[in-house]
N, CA, C and O atoms as CSV, one atom per row, in Angstrom:
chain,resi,resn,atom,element,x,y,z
A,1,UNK,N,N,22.770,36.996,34.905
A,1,UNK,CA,C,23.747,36.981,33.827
A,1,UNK,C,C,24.544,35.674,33.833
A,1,UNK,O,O,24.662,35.079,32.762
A,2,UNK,N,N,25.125,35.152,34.989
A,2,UNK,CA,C,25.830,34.108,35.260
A,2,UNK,C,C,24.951,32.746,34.696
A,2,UNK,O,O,25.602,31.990,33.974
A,3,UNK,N,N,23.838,32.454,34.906
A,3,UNK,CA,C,22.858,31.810,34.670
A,3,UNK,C,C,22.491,31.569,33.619
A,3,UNK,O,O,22.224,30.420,33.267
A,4,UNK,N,N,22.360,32.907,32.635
A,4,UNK,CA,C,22.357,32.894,30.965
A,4,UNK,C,C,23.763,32.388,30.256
A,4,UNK,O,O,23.877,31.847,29.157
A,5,UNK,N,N,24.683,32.685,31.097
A,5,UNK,CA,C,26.196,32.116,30.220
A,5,UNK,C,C,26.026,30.636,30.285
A,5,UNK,O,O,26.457,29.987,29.332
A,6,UNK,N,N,25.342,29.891,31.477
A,6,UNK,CA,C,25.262,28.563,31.568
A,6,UNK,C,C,24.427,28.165,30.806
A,6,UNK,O,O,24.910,27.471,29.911
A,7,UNK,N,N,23.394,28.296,30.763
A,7,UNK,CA,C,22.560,27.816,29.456
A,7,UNK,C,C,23.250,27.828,28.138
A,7,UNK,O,O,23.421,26.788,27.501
A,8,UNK,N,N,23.664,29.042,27.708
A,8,UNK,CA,C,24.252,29.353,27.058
A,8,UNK,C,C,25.193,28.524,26.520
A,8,UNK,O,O,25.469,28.370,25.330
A,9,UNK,N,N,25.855,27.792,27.866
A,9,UNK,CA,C,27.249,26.683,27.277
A,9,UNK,C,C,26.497,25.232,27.231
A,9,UNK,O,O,26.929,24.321,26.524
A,10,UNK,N,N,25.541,25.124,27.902
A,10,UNK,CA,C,24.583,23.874,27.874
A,10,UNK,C,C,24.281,23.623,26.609
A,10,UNK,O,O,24.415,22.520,26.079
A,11,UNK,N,N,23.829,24.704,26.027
A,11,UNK,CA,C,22.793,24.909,24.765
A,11,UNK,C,C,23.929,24.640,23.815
A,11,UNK,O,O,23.626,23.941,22.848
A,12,UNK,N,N,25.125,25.034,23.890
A,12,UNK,CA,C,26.230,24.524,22.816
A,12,UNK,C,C,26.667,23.553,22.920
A,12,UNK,O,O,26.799,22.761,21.988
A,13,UNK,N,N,26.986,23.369,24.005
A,13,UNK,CA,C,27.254,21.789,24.148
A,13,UNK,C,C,26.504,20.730,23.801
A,13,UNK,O,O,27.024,19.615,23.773
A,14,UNK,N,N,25.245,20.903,23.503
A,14,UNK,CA,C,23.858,19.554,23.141
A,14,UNK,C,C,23.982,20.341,21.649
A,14,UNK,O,O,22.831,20.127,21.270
A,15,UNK,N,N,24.331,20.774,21.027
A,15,UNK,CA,C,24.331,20.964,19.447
A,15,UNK,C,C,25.647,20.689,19.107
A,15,UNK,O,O,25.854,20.789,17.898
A,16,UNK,N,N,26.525,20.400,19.729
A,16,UNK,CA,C,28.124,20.101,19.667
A,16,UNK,C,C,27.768,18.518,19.227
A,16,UNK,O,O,27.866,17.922,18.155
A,17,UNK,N,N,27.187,18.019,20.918
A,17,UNK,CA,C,26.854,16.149,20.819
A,17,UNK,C,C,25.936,16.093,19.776
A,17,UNK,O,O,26.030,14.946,19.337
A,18,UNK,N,N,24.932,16.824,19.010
A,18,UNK,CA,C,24.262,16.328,17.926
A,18,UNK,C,C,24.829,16.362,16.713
A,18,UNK,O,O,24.486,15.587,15.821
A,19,UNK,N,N,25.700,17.216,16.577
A,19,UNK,CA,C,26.052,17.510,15.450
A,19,UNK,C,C,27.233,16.299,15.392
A,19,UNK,O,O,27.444,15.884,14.252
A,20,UNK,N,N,27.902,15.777,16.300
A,20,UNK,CA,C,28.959,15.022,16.567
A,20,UNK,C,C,27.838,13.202,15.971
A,20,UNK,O,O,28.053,12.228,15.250
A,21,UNK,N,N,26.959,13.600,16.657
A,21,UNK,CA,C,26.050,12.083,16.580
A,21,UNK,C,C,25.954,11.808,15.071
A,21,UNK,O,O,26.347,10.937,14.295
A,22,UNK,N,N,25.256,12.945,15.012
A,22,UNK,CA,C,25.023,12.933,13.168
A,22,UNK,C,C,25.686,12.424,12.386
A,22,UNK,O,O,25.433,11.399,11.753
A,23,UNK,N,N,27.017,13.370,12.319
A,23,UNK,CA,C,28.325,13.079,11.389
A,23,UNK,C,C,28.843,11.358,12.040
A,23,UNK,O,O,29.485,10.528,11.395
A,24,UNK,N,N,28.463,11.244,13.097
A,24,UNK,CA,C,28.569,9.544,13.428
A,24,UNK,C,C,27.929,8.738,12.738
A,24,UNK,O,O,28.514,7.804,12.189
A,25,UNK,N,N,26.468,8.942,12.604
A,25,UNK,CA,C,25.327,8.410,11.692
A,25,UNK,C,C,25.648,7.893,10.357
A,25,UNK,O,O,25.758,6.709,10.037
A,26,UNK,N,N,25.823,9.227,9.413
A,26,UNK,CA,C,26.349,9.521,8.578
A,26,UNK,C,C,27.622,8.970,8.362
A,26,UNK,O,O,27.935,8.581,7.236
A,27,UNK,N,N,28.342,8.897,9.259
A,27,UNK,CA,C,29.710,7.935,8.567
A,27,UNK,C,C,29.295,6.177,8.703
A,27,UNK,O,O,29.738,5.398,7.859
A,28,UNK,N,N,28.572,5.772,9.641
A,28,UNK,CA,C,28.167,4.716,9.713
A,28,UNK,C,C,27.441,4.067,8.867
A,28,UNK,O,O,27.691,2.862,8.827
A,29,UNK,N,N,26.464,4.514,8.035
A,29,UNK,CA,C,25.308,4.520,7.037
A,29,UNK,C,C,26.475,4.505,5.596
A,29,UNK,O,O,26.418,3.651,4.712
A,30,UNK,N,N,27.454,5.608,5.632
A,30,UNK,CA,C,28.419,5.395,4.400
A,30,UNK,C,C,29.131,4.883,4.389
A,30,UNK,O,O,29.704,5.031,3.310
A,31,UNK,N,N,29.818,3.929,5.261
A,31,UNK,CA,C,30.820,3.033,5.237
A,31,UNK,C,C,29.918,1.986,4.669
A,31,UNK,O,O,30.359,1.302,3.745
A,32,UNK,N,N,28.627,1.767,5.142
A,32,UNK,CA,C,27.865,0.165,4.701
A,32,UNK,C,C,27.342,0.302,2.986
A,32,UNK,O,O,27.254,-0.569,2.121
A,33,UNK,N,N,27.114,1.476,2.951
A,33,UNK,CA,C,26.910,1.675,1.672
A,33,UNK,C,C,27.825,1.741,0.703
A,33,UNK,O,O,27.484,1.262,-0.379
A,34,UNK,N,N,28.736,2.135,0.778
A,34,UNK,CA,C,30.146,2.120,-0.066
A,34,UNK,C,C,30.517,0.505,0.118
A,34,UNK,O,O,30.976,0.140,-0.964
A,35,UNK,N,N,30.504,-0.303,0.804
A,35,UNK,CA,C,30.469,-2.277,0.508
A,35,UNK,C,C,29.415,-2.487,-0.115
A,35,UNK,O,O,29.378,-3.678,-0.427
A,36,UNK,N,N,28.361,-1.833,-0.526
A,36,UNK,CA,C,27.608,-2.435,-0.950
A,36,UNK,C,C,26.241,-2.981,-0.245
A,36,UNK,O,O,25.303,-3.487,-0.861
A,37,UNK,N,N,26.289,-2.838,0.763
A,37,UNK,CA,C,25.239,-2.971,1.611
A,37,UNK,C,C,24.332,-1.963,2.091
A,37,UNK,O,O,24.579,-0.761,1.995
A,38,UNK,N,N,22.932,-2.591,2.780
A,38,UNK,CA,C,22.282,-1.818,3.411
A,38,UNK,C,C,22.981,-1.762,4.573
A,38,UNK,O,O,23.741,-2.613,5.035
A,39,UNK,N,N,22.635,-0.564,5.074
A,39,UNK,CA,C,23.537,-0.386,6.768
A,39,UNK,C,C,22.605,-0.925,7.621
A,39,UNK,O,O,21.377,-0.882,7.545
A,40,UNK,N,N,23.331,-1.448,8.458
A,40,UNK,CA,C,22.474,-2.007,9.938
A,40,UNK,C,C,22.309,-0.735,10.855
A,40,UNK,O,O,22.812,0.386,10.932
A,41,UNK,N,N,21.125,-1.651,11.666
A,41,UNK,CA,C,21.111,-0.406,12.864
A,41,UNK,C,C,22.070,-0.096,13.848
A,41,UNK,O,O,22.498,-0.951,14.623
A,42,UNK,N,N,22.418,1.041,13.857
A,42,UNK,CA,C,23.186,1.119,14.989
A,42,UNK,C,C,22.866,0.743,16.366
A,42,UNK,O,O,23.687,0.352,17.195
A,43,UNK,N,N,21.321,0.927,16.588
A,43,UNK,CA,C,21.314,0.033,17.659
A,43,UNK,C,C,21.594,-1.054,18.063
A,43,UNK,O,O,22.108,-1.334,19.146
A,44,UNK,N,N,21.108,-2.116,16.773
A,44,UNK,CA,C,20.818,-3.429,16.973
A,44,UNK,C,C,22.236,-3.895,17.214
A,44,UNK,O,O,22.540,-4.802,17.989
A,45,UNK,N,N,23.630,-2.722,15.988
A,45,UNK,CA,C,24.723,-3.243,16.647
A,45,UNK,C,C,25.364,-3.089,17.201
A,45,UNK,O,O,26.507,-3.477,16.960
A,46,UNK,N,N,24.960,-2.243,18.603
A,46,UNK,CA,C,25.149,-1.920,20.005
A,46,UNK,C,C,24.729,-2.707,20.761
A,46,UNK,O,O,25.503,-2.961,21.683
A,47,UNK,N,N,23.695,-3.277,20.765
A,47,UNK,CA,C,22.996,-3.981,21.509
A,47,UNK,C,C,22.478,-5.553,21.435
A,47,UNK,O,O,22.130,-6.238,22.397
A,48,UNK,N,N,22.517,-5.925,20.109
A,48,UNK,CA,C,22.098,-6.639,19.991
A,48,UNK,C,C,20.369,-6.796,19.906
A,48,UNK,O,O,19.948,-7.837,19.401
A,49,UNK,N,N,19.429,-5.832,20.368
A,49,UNK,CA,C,18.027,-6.004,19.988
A,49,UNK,C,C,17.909,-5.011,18.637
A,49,UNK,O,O,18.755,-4.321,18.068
A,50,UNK,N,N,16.303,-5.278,18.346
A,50,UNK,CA,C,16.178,-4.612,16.550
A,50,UNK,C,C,15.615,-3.469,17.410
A,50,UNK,O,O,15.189,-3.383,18.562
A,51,UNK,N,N,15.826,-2.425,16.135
A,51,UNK,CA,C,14.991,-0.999,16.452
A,51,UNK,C,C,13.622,-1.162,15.670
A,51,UNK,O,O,13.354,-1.949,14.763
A,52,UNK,N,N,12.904,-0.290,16.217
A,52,UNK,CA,C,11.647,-0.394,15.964
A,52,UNK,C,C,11.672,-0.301,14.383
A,52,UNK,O,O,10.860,-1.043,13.829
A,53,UNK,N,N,12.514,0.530,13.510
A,53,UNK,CA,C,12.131,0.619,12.013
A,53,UNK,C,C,13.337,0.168,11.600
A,53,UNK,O,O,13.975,0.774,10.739
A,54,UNK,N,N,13.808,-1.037,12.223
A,54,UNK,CA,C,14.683,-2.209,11.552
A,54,UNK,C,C,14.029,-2.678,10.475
A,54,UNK,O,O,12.866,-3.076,10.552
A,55,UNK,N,N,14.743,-2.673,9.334
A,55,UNK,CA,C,14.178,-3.619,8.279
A,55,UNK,C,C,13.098,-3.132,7.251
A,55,UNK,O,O,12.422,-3.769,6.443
A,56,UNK,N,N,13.180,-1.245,7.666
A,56,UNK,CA,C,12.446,-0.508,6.896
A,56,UNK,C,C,12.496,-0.671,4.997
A,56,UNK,O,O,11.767,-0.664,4.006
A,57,UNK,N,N,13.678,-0.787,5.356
A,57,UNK,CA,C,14.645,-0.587,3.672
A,57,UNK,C,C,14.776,-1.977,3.237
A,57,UNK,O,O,15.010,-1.941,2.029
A,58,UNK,N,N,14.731,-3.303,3.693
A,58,UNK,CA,C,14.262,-4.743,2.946
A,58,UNK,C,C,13.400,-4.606,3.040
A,58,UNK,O,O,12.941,-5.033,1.981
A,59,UNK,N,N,12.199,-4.081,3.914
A,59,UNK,CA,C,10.724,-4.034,3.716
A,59,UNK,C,C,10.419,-3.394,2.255
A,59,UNK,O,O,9.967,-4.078,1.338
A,60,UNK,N,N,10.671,-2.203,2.150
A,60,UNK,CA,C,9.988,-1.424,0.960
A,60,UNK,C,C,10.619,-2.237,-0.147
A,60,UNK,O,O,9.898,-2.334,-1.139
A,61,UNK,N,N,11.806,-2.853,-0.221
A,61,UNK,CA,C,12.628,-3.483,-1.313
A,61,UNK,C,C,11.726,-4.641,-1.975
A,61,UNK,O,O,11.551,-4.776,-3.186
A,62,UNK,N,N,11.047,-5.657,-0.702
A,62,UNK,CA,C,10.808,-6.027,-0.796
A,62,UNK,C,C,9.385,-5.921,-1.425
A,62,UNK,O,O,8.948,-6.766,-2.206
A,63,UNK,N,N,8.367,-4.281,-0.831
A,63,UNK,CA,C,7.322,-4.402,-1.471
A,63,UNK,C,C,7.826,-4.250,-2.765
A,63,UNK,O,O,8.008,-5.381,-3.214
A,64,UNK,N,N,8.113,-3.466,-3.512
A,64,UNK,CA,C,8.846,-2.990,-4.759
A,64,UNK,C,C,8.820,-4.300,-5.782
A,64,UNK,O,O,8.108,-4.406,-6.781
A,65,UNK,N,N,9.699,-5.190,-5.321
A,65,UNK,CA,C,9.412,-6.757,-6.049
A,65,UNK,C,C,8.198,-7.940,-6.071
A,65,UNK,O,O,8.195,-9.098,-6.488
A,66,UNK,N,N,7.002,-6.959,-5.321
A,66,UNK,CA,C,5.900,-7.812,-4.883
A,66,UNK,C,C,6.076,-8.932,-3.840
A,66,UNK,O,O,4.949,-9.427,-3.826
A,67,UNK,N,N,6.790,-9.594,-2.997
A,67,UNK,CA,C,6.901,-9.824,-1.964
A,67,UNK,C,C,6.964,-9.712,-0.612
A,67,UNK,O,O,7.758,-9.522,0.309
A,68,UNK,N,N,5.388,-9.976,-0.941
A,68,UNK,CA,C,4.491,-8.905,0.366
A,68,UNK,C,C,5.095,-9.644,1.976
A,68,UNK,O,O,5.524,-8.960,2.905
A,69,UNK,N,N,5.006,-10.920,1.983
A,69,UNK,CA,C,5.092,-11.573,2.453
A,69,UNK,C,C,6.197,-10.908,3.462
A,69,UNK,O,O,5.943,-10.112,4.367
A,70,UNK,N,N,7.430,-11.398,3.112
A,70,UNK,CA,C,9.179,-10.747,3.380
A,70,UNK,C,C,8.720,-9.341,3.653
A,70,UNK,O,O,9.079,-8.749,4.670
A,71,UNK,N,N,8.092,-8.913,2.937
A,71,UNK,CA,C,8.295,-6.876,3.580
A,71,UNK,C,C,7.261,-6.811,4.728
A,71,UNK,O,O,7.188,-5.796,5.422
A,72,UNK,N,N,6.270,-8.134,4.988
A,72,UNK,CA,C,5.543,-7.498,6.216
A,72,UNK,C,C,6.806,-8.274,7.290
A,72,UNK,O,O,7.416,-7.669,8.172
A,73,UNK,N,N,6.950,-9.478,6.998
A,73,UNK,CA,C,8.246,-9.809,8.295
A,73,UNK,C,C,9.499,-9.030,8.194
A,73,UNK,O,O,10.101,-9.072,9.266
A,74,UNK,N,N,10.285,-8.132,7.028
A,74,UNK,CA,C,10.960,-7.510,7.950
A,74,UNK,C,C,10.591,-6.205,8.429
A,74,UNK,O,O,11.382,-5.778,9.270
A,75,UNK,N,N,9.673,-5.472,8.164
A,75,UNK,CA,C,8.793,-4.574,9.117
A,75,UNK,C,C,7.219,-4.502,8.535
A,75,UNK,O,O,6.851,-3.865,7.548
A,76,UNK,N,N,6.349,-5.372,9.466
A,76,UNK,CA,C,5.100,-4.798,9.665
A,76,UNK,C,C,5.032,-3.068,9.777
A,76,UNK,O,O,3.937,-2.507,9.834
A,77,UNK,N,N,5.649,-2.699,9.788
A,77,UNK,CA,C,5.181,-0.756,10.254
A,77,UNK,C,C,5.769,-0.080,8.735
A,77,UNK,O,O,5.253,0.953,8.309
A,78,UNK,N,N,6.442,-0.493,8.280
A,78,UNK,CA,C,7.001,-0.257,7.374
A,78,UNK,C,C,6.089,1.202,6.465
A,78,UNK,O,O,6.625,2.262,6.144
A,79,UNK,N,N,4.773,0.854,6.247
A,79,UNK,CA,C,4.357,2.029,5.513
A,79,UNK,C,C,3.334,2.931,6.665
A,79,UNK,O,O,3.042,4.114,6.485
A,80,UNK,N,N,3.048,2.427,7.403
A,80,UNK,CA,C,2.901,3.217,8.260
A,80,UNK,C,C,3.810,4.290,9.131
A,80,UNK,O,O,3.412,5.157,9.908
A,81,UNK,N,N,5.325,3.908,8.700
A,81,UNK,CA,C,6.097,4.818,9.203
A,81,UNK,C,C,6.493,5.696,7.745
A,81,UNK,O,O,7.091,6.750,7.526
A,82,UNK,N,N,5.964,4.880,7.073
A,82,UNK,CA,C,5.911,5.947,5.247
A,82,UNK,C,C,5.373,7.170,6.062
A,82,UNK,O,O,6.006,8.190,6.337
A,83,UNK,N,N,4.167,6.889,6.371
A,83,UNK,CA,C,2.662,7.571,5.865
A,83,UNK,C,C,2.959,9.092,7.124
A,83,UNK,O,O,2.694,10.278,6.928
A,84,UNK,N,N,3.553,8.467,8.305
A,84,UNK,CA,C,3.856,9.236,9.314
A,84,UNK,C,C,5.089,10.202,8.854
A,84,UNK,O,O,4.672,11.312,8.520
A,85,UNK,N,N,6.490,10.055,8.756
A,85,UNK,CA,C,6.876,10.443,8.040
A,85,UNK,C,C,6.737,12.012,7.022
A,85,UNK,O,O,7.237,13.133,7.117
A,86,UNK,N,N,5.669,11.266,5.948
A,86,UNK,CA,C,4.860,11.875,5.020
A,86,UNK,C,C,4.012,13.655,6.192
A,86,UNK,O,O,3.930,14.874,6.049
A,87,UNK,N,N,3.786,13.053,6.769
A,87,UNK,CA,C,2.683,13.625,7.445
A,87,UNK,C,C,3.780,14.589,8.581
A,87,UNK,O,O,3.440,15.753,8.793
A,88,UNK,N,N,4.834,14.149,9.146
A,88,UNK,CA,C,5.722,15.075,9.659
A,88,UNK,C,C,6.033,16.095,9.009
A,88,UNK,O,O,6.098,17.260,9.401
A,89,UNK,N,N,6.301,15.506,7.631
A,89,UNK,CA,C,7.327,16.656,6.813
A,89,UNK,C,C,6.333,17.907,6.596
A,89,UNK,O,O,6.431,19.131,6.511
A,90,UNK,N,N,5.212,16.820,6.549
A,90,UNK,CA,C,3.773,18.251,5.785
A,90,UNK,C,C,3.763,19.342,6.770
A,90,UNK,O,O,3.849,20.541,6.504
A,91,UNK,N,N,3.589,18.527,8.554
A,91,UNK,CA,C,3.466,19.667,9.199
A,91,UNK,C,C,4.744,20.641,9.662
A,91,UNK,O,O,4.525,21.693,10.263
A,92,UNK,N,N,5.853,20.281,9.392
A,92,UNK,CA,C,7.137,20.869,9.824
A,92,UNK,C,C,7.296,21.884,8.604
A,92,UNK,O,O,7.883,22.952,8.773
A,93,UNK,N,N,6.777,21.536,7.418
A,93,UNK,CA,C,6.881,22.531,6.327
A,93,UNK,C,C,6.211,23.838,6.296
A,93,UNK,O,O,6.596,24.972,6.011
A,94,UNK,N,N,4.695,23.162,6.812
A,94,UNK,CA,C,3.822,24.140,7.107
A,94,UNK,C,C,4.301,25.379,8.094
A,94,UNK,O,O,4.367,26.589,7.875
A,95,UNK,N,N,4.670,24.442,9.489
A,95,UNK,CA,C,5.295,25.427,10.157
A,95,UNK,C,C,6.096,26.514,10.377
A,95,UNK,O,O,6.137,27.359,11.271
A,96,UNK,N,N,6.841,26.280,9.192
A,96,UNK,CA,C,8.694,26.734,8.780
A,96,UNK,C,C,7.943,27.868,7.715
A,96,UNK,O,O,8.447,28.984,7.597
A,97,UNK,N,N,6.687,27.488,6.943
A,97,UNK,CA,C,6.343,28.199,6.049
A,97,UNK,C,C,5.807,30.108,7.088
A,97,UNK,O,O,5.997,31.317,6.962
A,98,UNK,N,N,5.021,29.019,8.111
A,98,UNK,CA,C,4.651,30.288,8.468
A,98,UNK,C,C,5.175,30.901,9.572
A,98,UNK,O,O,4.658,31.656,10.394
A,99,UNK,N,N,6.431,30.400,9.453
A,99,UNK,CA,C,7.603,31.042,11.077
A,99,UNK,C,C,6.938,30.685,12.131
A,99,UNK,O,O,6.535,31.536,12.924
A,100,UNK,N,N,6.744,29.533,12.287
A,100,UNK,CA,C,6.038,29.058,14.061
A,100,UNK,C,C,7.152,28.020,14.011
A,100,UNK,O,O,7.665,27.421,13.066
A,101,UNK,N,N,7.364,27.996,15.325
A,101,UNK,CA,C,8.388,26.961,16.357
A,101,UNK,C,C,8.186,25.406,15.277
A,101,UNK,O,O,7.222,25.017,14.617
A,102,UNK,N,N,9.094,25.022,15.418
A,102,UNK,CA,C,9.332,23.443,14.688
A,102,UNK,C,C,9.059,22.441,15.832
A,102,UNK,O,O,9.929,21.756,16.370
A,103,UNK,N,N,7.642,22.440,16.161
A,103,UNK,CA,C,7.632,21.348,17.289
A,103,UNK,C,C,6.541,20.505,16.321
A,103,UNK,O,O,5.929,21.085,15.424
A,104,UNK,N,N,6.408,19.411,16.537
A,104,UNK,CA,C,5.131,18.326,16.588
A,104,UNK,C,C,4.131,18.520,17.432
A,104,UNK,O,O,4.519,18.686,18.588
A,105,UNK,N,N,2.845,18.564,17.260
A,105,UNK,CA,C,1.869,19.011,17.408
A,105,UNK,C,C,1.375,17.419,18.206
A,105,UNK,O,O,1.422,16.326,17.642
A,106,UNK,N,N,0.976,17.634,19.435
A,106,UNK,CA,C,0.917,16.605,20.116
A,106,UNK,C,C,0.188,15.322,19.838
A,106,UNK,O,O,0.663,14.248,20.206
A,107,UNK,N,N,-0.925,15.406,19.214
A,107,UNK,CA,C,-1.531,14.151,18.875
A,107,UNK,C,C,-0.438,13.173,17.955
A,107,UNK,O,O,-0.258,11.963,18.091
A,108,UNK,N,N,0.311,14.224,16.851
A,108,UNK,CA,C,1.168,13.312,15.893
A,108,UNK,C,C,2.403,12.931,16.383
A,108,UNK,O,O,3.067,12.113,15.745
A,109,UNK,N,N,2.931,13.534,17.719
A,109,UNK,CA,C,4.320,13.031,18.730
A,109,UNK,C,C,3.387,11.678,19.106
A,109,UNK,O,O,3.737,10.611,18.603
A,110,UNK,N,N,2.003,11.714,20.131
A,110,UNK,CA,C,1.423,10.349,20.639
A,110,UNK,C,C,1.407,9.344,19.372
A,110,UNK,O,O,1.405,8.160,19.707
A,111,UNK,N,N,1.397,9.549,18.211
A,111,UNK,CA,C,0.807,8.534,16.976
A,111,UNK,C,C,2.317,7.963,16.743
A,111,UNK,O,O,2.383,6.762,16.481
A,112,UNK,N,N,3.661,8.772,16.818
A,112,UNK,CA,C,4.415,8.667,16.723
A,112,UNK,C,C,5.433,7.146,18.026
A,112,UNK,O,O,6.130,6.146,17.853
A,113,UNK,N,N,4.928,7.836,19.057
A,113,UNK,CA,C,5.677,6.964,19.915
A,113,UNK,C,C,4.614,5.700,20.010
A,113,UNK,O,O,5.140,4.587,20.009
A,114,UNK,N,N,3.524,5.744,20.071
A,114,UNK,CA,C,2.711,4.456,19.843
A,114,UNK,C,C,3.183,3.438,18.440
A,114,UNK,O,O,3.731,2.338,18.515
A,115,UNK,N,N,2.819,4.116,17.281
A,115,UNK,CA,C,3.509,3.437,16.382
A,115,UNK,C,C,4.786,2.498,16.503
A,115,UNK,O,O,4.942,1.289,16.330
A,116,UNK,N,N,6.011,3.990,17.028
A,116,UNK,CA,C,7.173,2.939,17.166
A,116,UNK,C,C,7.508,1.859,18.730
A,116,UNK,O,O,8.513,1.167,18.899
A,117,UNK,N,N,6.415,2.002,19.632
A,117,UNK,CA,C,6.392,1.241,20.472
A,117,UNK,C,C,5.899,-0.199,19.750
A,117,UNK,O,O,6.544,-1.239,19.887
A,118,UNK,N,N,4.900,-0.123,19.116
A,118,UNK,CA,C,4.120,-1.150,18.547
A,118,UNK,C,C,5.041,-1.992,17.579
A,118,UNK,O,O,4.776,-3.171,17.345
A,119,UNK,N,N,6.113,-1.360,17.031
A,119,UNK,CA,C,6.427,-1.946,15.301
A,119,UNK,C,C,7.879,-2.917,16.683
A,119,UNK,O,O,8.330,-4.037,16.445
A,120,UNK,N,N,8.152,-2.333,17.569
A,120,UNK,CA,C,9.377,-2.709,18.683
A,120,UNK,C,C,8.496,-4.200,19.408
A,120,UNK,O,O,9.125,-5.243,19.589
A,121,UNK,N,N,7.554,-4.126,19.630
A,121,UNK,CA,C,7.186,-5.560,20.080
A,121,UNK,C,C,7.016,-6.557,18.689
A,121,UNK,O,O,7.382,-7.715,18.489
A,122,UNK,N,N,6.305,-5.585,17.837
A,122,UNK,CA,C,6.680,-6.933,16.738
A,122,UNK,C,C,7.464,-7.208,16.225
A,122,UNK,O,O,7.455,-8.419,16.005
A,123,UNK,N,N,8.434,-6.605,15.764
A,123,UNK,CA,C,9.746,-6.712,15.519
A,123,UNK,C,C,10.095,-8.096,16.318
A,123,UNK,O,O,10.332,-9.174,15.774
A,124,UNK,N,N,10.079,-7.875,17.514
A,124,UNK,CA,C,10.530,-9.196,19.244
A,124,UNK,C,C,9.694,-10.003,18.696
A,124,UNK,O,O,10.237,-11.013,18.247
A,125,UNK,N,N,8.602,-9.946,18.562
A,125,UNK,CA,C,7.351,-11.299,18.006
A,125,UNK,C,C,7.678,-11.954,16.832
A,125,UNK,O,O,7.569,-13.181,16.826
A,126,UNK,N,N,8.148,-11.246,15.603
A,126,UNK,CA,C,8.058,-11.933,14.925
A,126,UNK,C,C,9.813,-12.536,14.674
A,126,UNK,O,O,10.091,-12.810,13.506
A,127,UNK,N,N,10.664,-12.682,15.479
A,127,UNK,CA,C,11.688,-13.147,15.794
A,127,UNK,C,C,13.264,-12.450,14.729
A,127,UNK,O,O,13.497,-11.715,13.770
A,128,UNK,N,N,14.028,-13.378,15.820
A,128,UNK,CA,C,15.395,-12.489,15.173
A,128,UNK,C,C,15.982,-12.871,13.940
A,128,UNK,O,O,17.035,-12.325,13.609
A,129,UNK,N,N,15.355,-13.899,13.061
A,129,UNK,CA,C,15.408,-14.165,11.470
A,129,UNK,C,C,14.975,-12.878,10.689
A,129,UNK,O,O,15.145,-13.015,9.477
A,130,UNK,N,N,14.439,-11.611,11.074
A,130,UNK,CA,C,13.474,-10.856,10.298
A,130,UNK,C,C,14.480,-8.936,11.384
A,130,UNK,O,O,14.277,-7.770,11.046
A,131,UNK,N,N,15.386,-9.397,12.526
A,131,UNK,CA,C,16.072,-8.129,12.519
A,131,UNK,C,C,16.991,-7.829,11.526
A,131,UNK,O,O,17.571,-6.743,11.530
């Protein structure tokens, strides 16, 4: 019993910090947008390095105006994290449709962290003019 109350406060406490992160997110993303801007990453401005889907949103902007060029330097992954994405929602829908657990189905978690490992070195490769 003692054991279940602890989980119990664990388990609230990590939906407390997410829900806290979120509404962090979310105010961060709307402060840049209300100036008028795209929002930066919160990583990049923690840290100073780019996140792997830095530059998602000048990328597509950029395909949009035909300037292929600019949308592959500010993310090469750019529609490949479309397409993934795309392909999450399908299977999380599916799932939800038929009351099974909301997990990722392991091959598309591996496609997932490969991808954003991959788009994180090029991002570094193709230099900090393009975070």
């Amino acid at each position: 019993m003692r054991q279940l109350r602890h989980q119990t406060r664990i388990t609230l406490l990590m939906k407390l910090l997410a829900l806290v992160a979120f509404l962090g997110y979310l105010a961060w993303n709307l402060a840049s947008l209300g100036q008028g801007r795209i929002p930066d990453s919160i990583w990049r401005a923690a840290t100073g390095w780019p996140c792997a889907t830095s530059g998602c949103t000048r990328s597509l902007k950029c395909l949009w105006q035909g300037d292929y060029r600019n949308a592959l330097l500010f993310n090469p992954m750019t529609l490949a994290y479309l397409g993934l994405l795309l392909a999450t929602a399908w299977v999380l829908y599916r799932r939800f449709r038929a009351r099974q657990r909301l997990v990722l189905p392991s091959p598309l978690a591996y496609t997932w962290f490969a991808s954003l490992a991959a788009g994180w070195l090029l991002k570094l490769a193709i230099g900090r003019a393009y975070w």
